[in-house]
DSSP file (Angstrom, degrees, kcal/mol; ACC not computed):
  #  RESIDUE AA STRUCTURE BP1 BP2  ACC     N-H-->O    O-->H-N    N-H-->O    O-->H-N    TCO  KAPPA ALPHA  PHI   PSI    X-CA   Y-CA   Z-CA
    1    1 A X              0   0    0      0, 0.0     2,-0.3     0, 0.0    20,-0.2   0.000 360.0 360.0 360.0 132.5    9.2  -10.8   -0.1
    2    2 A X        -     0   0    0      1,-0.1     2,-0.6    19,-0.0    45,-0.0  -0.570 360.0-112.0 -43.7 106.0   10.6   -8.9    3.0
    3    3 A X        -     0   0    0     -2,-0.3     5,-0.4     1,-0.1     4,-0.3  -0.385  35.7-118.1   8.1  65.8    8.7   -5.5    4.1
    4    4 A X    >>  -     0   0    0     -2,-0.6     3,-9.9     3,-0.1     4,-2.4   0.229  18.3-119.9 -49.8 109.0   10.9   -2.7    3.5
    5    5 A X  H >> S+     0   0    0      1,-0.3     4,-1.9     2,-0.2     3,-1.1   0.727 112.3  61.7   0.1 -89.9   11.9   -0.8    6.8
    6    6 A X  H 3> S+     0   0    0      1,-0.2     4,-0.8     2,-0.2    -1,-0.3   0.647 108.4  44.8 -35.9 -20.2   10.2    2.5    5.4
    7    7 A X  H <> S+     0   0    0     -3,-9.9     4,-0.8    -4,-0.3    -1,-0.2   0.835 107.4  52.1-103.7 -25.6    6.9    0.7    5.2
    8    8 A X  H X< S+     0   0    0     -4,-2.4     3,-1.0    -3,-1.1    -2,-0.2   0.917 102.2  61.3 -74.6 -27.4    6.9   -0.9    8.4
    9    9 A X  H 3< S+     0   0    0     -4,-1.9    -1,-0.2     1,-0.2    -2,-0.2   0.986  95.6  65.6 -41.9 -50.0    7.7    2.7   10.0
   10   10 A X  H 3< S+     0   0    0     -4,-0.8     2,-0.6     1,-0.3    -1,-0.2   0.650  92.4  62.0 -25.6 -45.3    4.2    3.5    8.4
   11   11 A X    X<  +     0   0    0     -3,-1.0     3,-1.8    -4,-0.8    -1,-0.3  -0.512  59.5 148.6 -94.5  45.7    2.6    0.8   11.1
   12   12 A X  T 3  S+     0   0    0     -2,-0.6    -1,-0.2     1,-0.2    -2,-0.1   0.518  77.2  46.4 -83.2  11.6    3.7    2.8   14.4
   13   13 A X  T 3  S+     0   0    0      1,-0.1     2,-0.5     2,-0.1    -1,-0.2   0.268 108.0  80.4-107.4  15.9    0.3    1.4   16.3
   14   14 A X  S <  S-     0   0    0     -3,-1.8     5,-0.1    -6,-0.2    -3,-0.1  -0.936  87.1-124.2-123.8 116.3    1.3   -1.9   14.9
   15   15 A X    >   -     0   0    0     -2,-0.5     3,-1.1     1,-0.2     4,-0.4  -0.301  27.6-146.7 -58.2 132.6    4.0   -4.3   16.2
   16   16 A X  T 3  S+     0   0    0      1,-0.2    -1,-0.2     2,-0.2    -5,-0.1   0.560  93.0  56.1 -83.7   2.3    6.4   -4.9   13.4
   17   17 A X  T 3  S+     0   0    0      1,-0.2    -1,-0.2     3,-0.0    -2,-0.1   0.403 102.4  57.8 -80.9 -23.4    7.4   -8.0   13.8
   18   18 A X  S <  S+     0   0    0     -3,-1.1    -2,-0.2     2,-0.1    -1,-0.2   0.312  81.2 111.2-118.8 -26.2    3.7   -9.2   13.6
   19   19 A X        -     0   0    0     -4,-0.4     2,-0.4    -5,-0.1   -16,-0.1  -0.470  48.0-170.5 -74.4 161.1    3.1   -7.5    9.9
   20   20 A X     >  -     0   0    0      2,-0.1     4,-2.0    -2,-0.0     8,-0.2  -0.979  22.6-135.2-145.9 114.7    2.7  -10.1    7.3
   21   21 A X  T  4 S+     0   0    0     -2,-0.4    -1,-0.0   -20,-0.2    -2,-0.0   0.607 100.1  28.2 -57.3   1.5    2.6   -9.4    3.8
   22   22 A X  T >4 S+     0   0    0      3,-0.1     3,-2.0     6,-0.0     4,-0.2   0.815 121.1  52.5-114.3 -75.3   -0.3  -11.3    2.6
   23   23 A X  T 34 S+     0   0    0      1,-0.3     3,-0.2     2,-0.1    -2,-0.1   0.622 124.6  28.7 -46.7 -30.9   -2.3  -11.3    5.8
   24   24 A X  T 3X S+     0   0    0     -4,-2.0     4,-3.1     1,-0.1    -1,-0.3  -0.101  84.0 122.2-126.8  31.4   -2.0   -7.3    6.1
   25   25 A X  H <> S+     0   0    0     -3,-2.0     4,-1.7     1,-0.2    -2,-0.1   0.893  76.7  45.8 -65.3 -28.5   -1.8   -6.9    2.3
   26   26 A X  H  > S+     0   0    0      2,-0.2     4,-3.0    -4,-0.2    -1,-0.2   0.907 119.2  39.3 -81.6 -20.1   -5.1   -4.5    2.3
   27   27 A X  H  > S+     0   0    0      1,-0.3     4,-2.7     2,-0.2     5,-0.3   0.981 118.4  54.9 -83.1 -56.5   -3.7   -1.9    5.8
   28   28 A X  H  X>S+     0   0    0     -4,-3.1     4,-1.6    -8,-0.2     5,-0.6   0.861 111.4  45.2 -26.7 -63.0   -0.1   -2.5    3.7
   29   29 A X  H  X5S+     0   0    0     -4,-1.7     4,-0.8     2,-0.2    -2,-0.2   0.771 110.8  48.8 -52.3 -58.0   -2.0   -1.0    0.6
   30   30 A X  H  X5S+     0   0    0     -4,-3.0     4,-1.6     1,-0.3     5,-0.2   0.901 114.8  40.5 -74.4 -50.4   -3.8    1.9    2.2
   31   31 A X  H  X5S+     0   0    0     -4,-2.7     4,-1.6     2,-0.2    -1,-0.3   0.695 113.9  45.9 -89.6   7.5   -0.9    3.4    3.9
   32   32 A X  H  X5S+     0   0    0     -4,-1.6     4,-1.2    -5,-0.3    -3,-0.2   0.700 113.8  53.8 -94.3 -32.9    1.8    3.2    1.7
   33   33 A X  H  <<S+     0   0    0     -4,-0.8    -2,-0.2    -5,-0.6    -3,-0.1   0.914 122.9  25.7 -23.8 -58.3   -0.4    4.3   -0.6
   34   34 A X  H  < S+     0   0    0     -4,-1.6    -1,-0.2    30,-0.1    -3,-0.2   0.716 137.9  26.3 -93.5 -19.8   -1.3    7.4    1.6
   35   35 A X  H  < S+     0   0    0     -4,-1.6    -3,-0.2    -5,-0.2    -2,-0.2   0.528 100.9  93.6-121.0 -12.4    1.8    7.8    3.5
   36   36 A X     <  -     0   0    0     -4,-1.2     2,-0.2    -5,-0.2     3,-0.1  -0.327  57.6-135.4 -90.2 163.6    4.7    6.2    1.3
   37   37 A X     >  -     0   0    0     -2,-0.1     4,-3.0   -31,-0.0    -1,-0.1  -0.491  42.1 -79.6 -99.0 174.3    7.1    7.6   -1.1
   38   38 A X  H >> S+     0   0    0      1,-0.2     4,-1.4     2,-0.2     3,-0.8   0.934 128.9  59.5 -27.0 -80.3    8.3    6.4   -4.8
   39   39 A X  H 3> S+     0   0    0      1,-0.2     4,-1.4     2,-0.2    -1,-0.2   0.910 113.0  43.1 -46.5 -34.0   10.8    3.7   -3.3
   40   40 A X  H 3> S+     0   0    0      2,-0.2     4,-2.0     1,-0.2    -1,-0.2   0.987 110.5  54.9 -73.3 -46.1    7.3    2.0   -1.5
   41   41 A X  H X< S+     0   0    0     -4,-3.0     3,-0.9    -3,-0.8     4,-0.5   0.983 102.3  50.8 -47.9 -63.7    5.3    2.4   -4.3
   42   42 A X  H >X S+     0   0    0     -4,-1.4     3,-3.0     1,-0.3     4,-1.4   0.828 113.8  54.6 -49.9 -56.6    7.8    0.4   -6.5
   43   43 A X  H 3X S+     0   0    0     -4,-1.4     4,-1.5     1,-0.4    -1,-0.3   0.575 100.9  59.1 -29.4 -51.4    7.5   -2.3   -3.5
   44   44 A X  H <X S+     0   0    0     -4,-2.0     4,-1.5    -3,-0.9    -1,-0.4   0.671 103.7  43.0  46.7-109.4    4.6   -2.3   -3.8
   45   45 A X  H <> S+     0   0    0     -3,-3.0     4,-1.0    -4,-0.5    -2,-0.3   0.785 114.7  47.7 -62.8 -49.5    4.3   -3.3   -7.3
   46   46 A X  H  < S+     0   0    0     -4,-1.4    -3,-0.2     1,-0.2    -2,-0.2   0.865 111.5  45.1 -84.4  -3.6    6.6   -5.7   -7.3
   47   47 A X  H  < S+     0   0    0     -4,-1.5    -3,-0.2    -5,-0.2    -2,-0.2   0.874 140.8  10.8 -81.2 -39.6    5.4   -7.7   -3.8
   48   48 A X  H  < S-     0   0    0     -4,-1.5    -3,-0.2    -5,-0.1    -2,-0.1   0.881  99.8-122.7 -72.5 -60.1    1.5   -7.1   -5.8
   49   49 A X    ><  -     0   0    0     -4,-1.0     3,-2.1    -5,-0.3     4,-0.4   0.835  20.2 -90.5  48.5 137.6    1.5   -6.0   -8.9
   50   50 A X  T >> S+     0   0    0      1,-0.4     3,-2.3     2,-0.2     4,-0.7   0.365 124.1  47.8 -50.0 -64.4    0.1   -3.1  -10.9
   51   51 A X  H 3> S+     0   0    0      1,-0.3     4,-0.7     2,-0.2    -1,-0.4   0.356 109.1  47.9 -65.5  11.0   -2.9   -4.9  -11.6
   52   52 A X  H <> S+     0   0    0     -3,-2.1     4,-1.2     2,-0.2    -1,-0.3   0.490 116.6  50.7 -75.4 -20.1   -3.7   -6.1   -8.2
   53   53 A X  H X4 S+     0   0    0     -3,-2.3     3,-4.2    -4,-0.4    -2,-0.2   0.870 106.1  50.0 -75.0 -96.8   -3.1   -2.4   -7.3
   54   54 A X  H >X S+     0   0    0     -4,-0.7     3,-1.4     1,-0.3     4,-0.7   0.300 116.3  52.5 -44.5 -76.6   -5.3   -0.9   -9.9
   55   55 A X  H 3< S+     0   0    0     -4,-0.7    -1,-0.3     1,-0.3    -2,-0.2   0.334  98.6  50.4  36.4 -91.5   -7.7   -3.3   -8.5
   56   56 A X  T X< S+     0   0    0     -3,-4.2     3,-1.2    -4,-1.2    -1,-0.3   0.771 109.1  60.9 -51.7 -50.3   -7.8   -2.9   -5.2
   57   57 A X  T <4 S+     0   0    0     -3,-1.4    -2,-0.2     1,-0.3    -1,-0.1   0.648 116.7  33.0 -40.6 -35.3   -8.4    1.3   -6.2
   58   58 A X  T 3< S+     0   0    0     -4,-0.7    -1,-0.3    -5,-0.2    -3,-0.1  -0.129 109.4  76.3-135.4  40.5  -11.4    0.6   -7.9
   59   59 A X  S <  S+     0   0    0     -3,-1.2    -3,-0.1     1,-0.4    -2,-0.1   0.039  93.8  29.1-118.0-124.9  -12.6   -2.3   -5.7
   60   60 A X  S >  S-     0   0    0     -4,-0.3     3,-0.5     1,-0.1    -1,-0.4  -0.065  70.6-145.8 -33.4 129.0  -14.0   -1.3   -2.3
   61   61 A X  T 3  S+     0   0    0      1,-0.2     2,-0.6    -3,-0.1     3,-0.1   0.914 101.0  40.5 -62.4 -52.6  -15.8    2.6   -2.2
   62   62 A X  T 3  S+     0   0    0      1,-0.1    -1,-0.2     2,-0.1    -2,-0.1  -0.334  75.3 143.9-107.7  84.3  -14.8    3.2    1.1
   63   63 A X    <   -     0   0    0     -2,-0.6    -1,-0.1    -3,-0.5     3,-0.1   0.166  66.1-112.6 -89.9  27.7  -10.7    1.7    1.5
   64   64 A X        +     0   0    0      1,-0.2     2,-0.4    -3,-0.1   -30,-0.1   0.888  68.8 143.7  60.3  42.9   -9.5    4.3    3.6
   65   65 A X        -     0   0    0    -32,-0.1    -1,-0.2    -8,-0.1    -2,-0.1  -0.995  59.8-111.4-115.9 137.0   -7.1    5.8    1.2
   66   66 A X     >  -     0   0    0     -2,-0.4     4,-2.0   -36,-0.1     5,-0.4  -0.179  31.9-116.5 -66.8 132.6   -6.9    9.7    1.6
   67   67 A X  H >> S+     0   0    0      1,-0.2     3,-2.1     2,-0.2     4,-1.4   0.874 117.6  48.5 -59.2 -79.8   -8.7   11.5   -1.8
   68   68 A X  H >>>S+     0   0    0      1,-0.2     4,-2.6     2,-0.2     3,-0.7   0.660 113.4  55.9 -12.9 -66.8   -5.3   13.3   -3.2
   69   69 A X  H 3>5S+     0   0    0      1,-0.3     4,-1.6     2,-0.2    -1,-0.2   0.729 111.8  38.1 -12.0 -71.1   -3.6    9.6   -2.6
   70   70 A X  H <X5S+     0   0    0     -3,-2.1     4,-1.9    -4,-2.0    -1,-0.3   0.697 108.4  58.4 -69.0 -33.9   -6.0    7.7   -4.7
   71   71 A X  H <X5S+     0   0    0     -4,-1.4     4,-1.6    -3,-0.7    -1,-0.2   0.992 115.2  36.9 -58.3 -46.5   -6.2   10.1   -7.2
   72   72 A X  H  X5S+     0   0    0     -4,-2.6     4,-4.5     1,-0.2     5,-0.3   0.953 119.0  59.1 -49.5 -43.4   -1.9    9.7   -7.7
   73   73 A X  H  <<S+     0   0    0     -4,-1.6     4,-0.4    -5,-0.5    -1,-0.2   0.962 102.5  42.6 -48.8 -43.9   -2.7    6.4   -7.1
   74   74 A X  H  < S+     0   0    0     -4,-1.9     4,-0.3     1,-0.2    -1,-0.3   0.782 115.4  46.4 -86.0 -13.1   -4.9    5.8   -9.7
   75   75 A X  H  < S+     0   0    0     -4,-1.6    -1,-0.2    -5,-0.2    -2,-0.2   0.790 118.6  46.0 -79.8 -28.2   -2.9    7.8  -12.6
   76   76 A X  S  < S+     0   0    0     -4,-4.5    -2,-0.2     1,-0.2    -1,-0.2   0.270 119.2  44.8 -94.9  10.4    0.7    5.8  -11.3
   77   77 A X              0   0    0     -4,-0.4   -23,-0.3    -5,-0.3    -1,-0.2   0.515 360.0 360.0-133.0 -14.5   -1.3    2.5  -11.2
   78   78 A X              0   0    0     -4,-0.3    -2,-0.1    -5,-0.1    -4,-0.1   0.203 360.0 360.0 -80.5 360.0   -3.2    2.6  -14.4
């Protein structure tokens, strides 16, 4: 599945041509996570899916997602 525009903005130290969904699924995760709206969240879901999400949330202690973030994260993912 294609990268939505809005998420590749996210990546502005990142070339954008050079993101890969699969290869940069976890740095994809954490910032649209911390930095994305609704329409990225749905994207999201469907390029992962809710239980890969919810996963991921309650996988690693420290994943670089911002507290408030993960907290939304973890009520919209649950």
């Amino acid at each position: 599945m294609k990268i939505l525009n809005s998420i590749k903005r996210l990546f502005w130290d990142v070339k954008k041509n050079s993101l890969d969904a699969e290869k940069n699924r976890k740095e994809i995760i954490v910032r649209t996570i911390n930095y994305g709206g609704l329409r990225e969240w749905r994207w999201l879901i469907k390029q992962y899916g809710k239980r890969s999400i919810f996963d991921f949330l309650h996988g690693a202690q420290r994943n670089g997602l911002r507290l408030e973030a993960k907290r939304l994260a973890e009520i919209i993912f649950s």
